[in-house]
BAZAVO-799505 format. One line per 3 residues: number of its first residue (from 1); their letters; for each residue x, y negated, z negated of C-alpha. Coordinates in Angstrom, 3 decimals. Example, Ala and Ser with C-alpha at 12.3 -4.5 7.8 and 13.67 -1.06 7.14 Angstrom:
<lokes>
1 = AS = 12.300,4.500,-7.800 | 13.670,1.060,-7.140 .
</lokes>
This chain:
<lokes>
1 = XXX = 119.563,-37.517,134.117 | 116.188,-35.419,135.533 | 113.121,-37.071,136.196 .
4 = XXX = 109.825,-35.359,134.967 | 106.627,-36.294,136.726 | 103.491,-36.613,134.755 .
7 = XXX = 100.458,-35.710,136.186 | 97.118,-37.685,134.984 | 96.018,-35.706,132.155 .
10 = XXX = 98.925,-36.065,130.408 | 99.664,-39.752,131.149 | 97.810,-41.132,128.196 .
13 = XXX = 100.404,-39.765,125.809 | 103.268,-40.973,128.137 | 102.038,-44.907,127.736 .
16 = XXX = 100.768,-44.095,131.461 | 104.151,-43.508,133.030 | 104.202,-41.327,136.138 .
19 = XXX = 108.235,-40.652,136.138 | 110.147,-39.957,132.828 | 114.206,-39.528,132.893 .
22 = XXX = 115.280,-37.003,130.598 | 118.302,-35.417,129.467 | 119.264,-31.684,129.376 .
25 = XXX = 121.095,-28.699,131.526 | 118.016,-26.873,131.424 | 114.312,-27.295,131.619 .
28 = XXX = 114.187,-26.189,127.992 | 116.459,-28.795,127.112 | 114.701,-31.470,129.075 .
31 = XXX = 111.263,-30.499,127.729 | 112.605,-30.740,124.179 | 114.359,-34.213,125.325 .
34 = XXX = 110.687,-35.448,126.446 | 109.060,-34.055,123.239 | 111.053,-36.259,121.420 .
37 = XXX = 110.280,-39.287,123.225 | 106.769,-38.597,123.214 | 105.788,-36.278,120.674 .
40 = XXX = 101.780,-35.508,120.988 | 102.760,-34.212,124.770 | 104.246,-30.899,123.473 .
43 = XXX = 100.453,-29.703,122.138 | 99.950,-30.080,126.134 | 102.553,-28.120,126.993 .
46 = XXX = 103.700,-26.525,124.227 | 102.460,-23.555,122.753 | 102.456,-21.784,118.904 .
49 = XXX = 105.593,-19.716,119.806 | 107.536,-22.788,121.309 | 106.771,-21.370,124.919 .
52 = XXX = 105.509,-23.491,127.828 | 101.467,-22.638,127.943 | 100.033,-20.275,130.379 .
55 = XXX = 97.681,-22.713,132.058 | 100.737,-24.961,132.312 | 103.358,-24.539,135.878 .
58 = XXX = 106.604,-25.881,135.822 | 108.107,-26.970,139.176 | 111.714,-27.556,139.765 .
61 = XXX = 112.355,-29.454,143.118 | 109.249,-27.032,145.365 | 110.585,-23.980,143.320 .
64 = XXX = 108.150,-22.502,140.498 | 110.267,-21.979,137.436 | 108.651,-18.197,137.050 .
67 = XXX = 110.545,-17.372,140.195 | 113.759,-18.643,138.802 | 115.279,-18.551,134.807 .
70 = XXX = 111.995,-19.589,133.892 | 113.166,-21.852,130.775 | 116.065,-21.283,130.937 .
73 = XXX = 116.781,-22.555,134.590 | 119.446,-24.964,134.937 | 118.727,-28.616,136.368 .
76 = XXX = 120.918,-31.311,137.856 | 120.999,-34.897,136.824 | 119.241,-36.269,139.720 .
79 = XXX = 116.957,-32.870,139.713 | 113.213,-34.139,139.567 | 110.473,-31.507,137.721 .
82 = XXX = 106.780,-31.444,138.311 | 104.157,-30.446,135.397 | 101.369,-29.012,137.202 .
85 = XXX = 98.410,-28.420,134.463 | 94.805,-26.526,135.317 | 92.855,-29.293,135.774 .
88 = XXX = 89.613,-28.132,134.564 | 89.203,-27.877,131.216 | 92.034,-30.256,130.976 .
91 = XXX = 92.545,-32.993,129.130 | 92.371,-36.170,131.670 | 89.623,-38.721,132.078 .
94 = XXX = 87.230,-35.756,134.297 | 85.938,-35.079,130.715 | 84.868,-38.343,129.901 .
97 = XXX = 80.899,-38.611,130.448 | 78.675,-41.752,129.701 | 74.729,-41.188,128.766 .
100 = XXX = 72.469,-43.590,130.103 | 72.633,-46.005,127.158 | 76.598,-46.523,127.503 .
103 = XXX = 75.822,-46.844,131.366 | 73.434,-49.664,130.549 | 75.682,-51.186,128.531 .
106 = XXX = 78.130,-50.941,130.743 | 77.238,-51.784,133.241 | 78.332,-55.771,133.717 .
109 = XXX = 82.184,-54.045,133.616 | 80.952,-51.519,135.966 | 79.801,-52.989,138.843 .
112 = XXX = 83.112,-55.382,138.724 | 85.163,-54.008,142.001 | 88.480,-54.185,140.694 .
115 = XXX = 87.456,-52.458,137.323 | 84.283,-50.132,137.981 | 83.821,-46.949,135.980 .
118 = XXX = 87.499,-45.271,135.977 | 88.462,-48.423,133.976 | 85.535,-47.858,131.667 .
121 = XXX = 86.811,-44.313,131.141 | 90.080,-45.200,130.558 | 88.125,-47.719,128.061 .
124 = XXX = 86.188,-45.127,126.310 | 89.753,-42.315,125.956 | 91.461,-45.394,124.060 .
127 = XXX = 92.351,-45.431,120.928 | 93.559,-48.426,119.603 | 94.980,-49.284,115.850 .
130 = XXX = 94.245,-52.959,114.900 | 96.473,-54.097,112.253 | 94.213,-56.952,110.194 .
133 = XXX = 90.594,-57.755,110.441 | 91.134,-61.431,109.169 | 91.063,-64.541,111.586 .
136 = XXX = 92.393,-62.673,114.544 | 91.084,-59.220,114.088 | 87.496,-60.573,114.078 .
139 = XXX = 86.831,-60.765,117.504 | 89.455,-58.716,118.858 | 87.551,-55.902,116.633 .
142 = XXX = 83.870,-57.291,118.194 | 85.276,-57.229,121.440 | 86.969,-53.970,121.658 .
145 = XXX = 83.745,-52.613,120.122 | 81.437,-54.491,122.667 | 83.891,-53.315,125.515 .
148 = XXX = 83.917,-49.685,124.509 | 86.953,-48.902,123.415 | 86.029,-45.467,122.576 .
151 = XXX = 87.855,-44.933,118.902 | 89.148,-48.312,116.595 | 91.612,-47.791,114.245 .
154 = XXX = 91.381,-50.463,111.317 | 94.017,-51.325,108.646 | 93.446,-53.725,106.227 .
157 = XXX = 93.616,-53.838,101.835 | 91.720,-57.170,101.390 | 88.186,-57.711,100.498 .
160 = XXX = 86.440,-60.430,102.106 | 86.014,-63.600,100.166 | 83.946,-66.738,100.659 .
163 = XXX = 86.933,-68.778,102.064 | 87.471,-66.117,105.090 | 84.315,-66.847,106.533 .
166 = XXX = 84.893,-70.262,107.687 | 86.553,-68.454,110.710 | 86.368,-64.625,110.285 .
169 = XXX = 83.365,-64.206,112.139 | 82.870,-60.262,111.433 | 81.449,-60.827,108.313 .
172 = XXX = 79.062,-62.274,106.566 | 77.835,-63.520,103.137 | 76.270,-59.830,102.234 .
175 = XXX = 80.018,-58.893,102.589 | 81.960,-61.025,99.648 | 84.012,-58.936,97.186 .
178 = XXX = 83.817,-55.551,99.781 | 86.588,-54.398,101.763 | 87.446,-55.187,104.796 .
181 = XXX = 87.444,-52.119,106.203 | 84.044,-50.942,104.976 | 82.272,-54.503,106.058 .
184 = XXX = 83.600,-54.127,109.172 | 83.386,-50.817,109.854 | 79.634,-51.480,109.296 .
187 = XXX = 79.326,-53.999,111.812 | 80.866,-52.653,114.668 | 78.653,-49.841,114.577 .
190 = XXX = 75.725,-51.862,114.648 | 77.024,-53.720,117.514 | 78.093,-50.251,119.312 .
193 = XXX = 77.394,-46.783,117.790 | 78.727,-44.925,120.505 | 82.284,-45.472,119.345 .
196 = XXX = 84.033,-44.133,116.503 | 85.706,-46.364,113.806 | 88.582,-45.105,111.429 .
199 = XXX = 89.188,-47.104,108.397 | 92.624,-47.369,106.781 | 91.672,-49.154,102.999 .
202 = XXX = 95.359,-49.669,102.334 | 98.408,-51.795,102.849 | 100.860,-51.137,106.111 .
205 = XXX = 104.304,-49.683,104.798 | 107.335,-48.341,106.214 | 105.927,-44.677,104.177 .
208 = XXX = 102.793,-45.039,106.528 | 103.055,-46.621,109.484 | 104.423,-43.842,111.755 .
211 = XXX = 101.918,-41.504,110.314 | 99.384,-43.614,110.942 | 100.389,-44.870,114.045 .
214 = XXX = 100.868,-41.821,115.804 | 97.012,-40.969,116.449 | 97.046,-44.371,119.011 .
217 = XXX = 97.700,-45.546,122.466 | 97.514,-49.168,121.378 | 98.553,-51.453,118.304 .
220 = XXX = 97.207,-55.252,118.249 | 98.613,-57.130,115.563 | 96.272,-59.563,113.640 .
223 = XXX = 98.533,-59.877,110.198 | 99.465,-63.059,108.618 | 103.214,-62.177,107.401 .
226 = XXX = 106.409,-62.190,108.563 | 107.451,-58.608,107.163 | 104.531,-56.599,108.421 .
229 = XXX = 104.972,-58.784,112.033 | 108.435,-56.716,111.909 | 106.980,-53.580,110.674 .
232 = XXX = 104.439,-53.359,113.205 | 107.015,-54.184,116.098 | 109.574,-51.531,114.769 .
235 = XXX = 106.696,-48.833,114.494 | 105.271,-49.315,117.725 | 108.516,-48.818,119.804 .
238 = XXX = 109.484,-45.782,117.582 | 106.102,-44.512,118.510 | 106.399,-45.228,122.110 .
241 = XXX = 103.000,-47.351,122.298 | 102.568,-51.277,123.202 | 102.522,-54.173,120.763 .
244 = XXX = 99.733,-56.679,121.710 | 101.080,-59.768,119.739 | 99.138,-62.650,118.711 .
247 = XXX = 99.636,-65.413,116.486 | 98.059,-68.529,114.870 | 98.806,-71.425,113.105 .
250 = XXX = 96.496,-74.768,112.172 | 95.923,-75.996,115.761 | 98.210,-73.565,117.820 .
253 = XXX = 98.009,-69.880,119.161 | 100.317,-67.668,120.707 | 99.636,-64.297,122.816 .
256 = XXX = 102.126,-61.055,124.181 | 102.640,-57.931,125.094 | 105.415,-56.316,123.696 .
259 = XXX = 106.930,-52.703,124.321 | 105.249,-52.312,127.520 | 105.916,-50.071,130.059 .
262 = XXX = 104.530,-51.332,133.561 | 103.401,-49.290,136.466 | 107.554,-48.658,137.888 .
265 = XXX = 108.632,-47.252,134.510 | 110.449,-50.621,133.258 | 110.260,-51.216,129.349 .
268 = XXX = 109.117,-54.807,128.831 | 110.650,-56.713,125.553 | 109.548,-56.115,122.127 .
271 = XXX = 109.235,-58.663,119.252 | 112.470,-58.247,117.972 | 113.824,-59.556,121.744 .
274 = XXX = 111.990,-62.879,121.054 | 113.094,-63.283,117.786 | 115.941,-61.194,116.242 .
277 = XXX = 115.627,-62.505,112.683 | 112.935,-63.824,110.874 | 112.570,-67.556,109.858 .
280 = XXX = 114.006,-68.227,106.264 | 111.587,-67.925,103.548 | 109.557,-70.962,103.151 .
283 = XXX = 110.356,-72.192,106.110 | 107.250,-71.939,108.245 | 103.743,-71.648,105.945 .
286 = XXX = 101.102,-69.177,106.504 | 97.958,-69.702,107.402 | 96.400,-69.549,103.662 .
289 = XXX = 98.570,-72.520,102.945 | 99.330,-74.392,106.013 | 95.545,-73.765,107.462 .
292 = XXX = 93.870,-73.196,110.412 | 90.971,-74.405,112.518 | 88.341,-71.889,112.541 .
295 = XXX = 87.745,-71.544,116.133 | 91.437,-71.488,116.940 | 91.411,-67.316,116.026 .
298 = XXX = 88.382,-66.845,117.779 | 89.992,-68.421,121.380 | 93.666,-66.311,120.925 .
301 = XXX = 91.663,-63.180,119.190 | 89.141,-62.833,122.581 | 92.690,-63.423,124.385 .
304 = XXX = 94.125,-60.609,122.413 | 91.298,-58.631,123.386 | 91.432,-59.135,126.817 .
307 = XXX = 95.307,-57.873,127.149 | 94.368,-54.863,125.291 | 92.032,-54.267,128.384 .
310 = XXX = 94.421,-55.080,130.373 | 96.451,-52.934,128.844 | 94.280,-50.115,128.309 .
313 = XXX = 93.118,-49.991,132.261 | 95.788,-50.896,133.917 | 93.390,-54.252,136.000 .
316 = XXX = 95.575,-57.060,136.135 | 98.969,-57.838,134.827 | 99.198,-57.746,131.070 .
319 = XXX = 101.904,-60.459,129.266 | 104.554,-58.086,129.097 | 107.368,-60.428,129.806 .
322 = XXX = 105.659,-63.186,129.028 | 104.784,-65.762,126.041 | 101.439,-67.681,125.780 .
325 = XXX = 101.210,-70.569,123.859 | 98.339,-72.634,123.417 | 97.612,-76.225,121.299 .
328 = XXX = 93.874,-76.683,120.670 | 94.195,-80.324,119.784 | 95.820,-81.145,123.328 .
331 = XXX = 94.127,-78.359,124.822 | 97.602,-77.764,126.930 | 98.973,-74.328,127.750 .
334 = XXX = 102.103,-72.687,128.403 | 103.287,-69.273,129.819 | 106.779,-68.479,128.697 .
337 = XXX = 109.181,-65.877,130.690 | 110.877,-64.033,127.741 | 113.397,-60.942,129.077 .
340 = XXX = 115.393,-58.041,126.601 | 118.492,-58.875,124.718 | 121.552,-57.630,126.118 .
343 = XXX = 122.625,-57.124,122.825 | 119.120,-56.352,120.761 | 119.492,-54.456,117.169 .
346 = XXX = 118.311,-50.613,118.936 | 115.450,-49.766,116.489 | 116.529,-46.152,114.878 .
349 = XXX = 114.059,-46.346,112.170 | 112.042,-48.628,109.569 | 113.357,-50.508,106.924 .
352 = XXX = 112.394,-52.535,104.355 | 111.121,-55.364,105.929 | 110.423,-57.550,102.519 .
355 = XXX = 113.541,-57.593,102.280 | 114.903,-57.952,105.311 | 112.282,-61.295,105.952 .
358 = XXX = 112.964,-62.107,101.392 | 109.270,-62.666,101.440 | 106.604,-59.686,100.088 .
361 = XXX = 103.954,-58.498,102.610 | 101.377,-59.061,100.085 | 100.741,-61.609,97.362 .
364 = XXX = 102.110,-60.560,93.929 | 99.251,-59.299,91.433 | 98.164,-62.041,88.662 .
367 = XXX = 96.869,-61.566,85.296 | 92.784,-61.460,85.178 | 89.994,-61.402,82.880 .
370 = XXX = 86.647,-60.110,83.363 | 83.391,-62.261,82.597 | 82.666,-59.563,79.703 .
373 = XXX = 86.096,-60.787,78.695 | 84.984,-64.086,79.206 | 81.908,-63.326,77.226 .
376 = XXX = 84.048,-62.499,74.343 | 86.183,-65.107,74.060 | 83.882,-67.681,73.843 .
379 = XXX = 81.675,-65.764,71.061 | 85.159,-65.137,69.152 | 86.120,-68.881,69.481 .
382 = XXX = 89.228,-67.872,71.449 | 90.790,-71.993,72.095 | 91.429,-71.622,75.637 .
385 = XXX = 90.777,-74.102,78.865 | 88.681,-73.366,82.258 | 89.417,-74.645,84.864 .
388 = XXX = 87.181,-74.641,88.413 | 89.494,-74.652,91.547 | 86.149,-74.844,94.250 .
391 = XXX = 85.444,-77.910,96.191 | 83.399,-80.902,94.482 | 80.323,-79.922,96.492 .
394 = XXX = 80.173,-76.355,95.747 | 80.641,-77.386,92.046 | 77.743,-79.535,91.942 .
397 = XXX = 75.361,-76.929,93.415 | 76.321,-74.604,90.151 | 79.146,-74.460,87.485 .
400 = XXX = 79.973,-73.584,84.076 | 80.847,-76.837,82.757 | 84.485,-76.576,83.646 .
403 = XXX = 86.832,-78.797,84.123 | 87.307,-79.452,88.155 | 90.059,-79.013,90.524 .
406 = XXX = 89.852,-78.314,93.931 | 92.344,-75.987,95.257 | 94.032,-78.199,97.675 .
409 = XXX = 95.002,-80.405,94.523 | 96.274,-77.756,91.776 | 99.783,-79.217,92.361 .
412 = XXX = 99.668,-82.412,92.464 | 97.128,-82.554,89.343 | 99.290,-79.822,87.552 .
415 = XXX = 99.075,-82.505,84.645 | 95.762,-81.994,83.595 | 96.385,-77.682,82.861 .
418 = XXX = 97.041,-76.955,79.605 | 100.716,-74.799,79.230 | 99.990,-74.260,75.239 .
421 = XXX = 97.255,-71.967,75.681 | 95.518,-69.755,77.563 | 93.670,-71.045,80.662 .
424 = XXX = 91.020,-69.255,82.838 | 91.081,-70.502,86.370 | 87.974,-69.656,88.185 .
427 = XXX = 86.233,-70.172,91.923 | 83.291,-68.347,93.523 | 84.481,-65.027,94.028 .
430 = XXX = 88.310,-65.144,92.518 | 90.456,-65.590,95.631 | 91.001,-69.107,95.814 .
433 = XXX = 91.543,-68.695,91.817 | 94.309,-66.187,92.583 | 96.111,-68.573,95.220 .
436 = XXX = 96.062,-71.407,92.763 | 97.933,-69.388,89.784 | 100.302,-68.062,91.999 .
439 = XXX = 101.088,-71.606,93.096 | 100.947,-72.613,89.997 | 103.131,-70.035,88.189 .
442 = XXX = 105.807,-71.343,91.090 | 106.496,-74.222,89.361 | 106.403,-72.562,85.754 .
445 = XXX = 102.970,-71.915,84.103 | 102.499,-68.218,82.211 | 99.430,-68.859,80.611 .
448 = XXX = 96.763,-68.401,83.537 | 94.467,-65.751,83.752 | 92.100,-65.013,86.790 .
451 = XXX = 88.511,-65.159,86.231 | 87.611,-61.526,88.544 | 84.905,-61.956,90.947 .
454 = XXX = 83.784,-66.144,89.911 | 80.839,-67.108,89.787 | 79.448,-64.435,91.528 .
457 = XXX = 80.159,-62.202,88.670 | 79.274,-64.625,86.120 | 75.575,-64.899,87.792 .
460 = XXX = 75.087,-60.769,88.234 | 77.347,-59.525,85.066 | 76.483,-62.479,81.676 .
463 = XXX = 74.574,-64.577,80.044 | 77.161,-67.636,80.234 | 74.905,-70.783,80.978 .
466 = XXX = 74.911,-71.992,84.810 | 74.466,-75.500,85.781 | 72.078,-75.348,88.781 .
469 = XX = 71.555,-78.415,90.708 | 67.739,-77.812,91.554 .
</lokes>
């Protein structure tokens, strides 16, 4: 096999290698072998009648290819090719210019030694897709932003709720029943405006991910599922980018790097190396119903952060190669060595990763009502039962009169639901409702209808009497 040497400007679409090996008898061949591989190089080099750009020289051994076949020149295996763009007007890190306000800000990762302002460059070219902005995209999001991570990708189809706030620290009360995306889109830019945020309002699939993917140097993974986890994985290595991994669950965290290419042109492991098959469906709880303790996503997000940086500037060793695990309640840590399978599934193409985890990506949709629905009902003297799924204290600050039971106990007091009629199951904004009918409708009930939005809704949208504790 060849070897093509990168030069700079062109290194950000190679995952910063220096030396690729391609295959091919000519240099035609070999370009069109490194294309595929890494497909936003061939705007670079490539131009609008498939012929190598003018500005662009083409060196085989000391030999310029004009003097030879030009394209058509044949190559040896252990032949070794030099790109050799103009550099002005080129597309490496010489373009990228700070005003005095980034410089400012700056300024503390400036005047660091080992980082100083190539790394902040290299910060401010990034572009990096975060998958979530839950629990662990919160502050990997505000630090990325603070860092200067010049363009954030964001993907995420939930709206925030009252419940996320007990640890998703990007938002705010002003936020409940808005996207994600928008709420945090918001933020960041208050917190730095002189990046640029792209917002992605919709589920990850195996129809989108590669499209949307492709724009990146980066992926972080901040999702909360077992099929997306896989998703994510499989999309970044078909892409060509690295996978920083993170995890949590109640009181323990886990950080990686995964598809990583280090500074000598060795592939670190990807997910699928550390674990070639997902757990069996049920096995091990997600957050939403095992819990978590709020602080726990703000330690391993900032750690997530930090080996994006890493990552991104090439300071310091990333965890490629390596597994992080940390217990907050014993405050112990542990760095894992984890290597490639010998004989790891090769990753052709996605799939369809419900399936191949038997768990959805998402929560299934459940029946709802609105409070005009409400409304109507109860002036129609519809016989149905309410029930109030918040917790005892945030019922006695306001309520509708109906009948209490806190999430955490829809199971065990199943007993007191009515499965004859219709019931309305409400909380304050109509997540935590959602969570309890889906539990709920796992061991049977049909009858349950979401109140949409809670009380919220109920205090902007009727006239239904409120309970105020004054």
């Amino acid at each position: 096999m060849a070897t093509i040497i990168i030069p700079t400007p062109l290194r950000k679409f190679t995952n910063q290698q220096t030396r690729i090996t391609v295959e091919g008898k000519t240099i035609k061949e070999a370009f069109s072998d490194l294309i595929l591989n890494y497909p936003d190089v061939k705007k670079n080099l490539i131009d609008e009648n498939e012929k190598i750009r003018g500005f662009v020289n083409i060196f085989l051994e000391d030999e310029d290819i004009r003097n030879l076949q030009e394209e058509e020149t044949i190559i040896q295996p252990n032949s070794v090719i030099s790109i050799i763009p103009a550099i002005a007007g080129g597309s490496g890190l010489e373009e990228i210019n700070f005003t005095k306000e980034e410089l400012a800000r700056y300024n503390r990762h400036i005047i660091i030694p080992e980082f100083g302002i190539e790394a902040q460059k290299k910060l401010k070219a990034a572009k990096v897709l975060v998958i979530g902005s839950g629990g662990l995209g919160s502050p990997l999001l505000l630090y990325l932003a603070a860092a200067g991570v010049g363009t954030l990708g964001i993907v995420d189809l939930d709206v925030v709720d009252d419940s996320n706030l007990q640890r998703q620290v990007l938002f705010g009360v002003q936020d409940i029943g808005t996207p994600k995306v928008e709420a945090a889109k918001i933020r960041l830019k208050q917190l730095n405006p002189h990046i640029k945020i792209k917002t992605y309002n919709t589920q990850f699939t195996s129809k989108n991910a590669l499209e949307i993917i492709k724009d990146y140097d980066v992926v972080a993974d901040g999702t909360d599922n077992f099929p997306t986890r896989y998703l994510v994985n499989d999309a970044s290595v078909l892409a060509g980018i690295p996978n920083v991994y993170a995890s949590i669950f109640q009181f323990e965290g886990q950080v990686s790097v995964f598809n990583y290419t280090d500074k000598n042109g060795t592939k670190g492991p990807n997910y699928r190396d550390l674990y070639p098959t997902p757990p069996e469906p049920g096995l091990i709880p997600n957050c939403a119903e095992g819990g978590v303790l709020g602080i726990l996503p703000g330690i391993i997000g900032s750690l997530q952060a930090n080996e994006v940086i890493k990552v991104i500037t090439r300071v310091g060793e990333p965890l490629s190669g390596r597994f992080f695990v940390f217990d907050a309640l014993t405050f112990e840590t542990r760095t894992l060595k984890i290597t490639k399978r010998a004989n790891s599934t090769e990753i052709k193409e996605l799939i369809d990763y419900e399936q191949f985890c038997g768990i959805s990506a998402i929560e299934k949709p459940v029946k709802e009502i609105s409070t005009l629905e409400l409304e109507n009902w109860i002036s129609n003297g519809e016989d149905f039962q309410i029930i109030d799924v918040r917790e005892t204290s945030e019922y006695e600050q306001i309520n509708i009169g109906a009948h209490l039971i806190p999430l955490g106990e829809v199971i065990e007091r199943n007993h007191e639901i009515e499965r004859e009629k219709k019931v309305v199951i409400h909380c304050r904004s109509g997540a935590r409702s959602a969570k309890a009918i889906r539990q709920l409708e796992e061991i049977g009930f049909d009858n349950l209808y979401n109140l949409k939005g809670g009380i919220l809704a109920i205090e902007q949208e009727t006239l239904l009497p409120l309970a105020v504790q004054s």
